[in-house]
N, C-alpha and C positions, 0 to 999 in steps of 0.2 A: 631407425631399427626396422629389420624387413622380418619380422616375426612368420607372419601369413601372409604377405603378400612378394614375395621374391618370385625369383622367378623359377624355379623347381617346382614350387608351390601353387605357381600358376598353371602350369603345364599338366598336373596333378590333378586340380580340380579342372581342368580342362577333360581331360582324359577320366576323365570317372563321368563328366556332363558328356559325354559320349557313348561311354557305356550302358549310361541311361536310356538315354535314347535310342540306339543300339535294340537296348529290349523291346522300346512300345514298339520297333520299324520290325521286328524277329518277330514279338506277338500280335503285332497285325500280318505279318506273312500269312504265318502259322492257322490262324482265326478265316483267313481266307485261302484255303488252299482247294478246296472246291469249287470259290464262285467262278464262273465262267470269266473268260478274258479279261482275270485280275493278274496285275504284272507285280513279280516282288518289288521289292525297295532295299537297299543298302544304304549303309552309313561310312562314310568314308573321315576319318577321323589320322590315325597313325601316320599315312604318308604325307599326309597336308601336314603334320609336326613334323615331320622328317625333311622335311622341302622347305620348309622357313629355319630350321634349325640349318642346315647345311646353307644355304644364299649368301650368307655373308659370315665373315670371320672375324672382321672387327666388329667390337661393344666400344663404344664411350662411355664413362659410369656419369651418369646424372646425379649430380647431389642433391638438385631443386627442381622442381616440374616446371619451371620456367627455360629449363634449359635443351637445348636443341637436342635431337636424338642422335646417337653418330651410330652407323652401322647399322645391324640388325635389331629391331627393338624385341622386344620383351612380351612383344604378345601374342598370344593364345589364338592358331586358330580356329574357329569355330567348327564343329562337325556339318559333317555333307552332307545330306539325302540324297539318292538319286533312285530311279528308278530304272530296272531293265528291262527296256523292251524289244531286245537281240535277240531271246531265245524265247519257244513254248516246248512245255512239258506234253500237256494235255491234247485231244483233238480243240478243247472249249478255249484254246490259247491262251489256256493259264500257264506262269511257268514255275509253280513254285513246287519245289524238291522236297519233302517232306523230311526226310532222313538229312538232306544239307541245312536246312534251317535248324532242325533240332539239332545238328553238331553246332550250328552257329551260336547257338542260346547256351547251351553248355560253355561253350570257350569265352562266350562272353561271360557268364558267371563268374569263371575264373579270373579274366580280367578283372572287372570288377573288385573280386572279393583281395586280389593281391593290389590294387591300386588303394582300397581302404586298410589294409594293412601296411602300405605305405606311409597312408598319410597319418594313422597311426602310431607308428613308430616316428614319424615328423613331431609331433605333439609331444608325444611323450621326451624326442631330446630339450624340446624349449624347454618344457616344464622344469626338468632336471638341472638344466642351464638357469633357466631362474631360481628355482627353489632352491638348488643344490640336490643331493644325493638325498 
């Protein structure tokens, strides 16, 4: 029985461990948007799910973890850091945008807050499933 660990569920808590992180990589821009020749950092999470989700079409269903994977498996990938060092804002070759980071913290909130009302509304069908009504 895959209660909490299926794979929607995986993907889920994946993508919310990105949101997370997402913030400290937005509240450290943010915190350094003066010091001289500080380069931002981004979190690249969404299209590394989108790029393992799309690579293969067939699933094998494993019934025992002894058994081979066939296809695409089931996990999560991990969020990216990177940093960009393509552009500067500043003369001091800072490049961080002040107005685009605080859009980025904003929409990841959003993210965020609808990814935990996802996973809340996930709990609450199990419950219901088990408990009954």
């Amino acid at each position: 029985m895959e209660l909490l660990t299926g794979t929607s569920f995986n993907r889920l808590q994946g993508a919310i461990k990105a949101a997370d992180i997402r913030q400290d990589v937005i509240s450290n821009n943010i915190a350094n948007v003066d010091t001289p020749y500080f380069k931002r950092s981004d979190v690249s999470f969404e299209s590394l799910l989108q790029d393992a989700m799309n690579n293969s079409t067939l699933e094998g269903r494993r019934t025992d973890s002894r058994h081979f994977v066939i296809g695409r498996s089931s996990m999560v990938p991990e969020p990216s850091v990177t940093e960009d060092q393509s552009t500067s804002m500043n003369n001091n070759s800072n490049n961080v945008d002040i107005d685009q980071e605080m859009t980025n913290l904003a929409e990841n909130q959003l993210r965020y807050n609808s990814y935990i009302e996802q996973l809340n509304y996930q709990i609450k069908m199990m419950r219901t499933a088990v408990q009954g009504s």
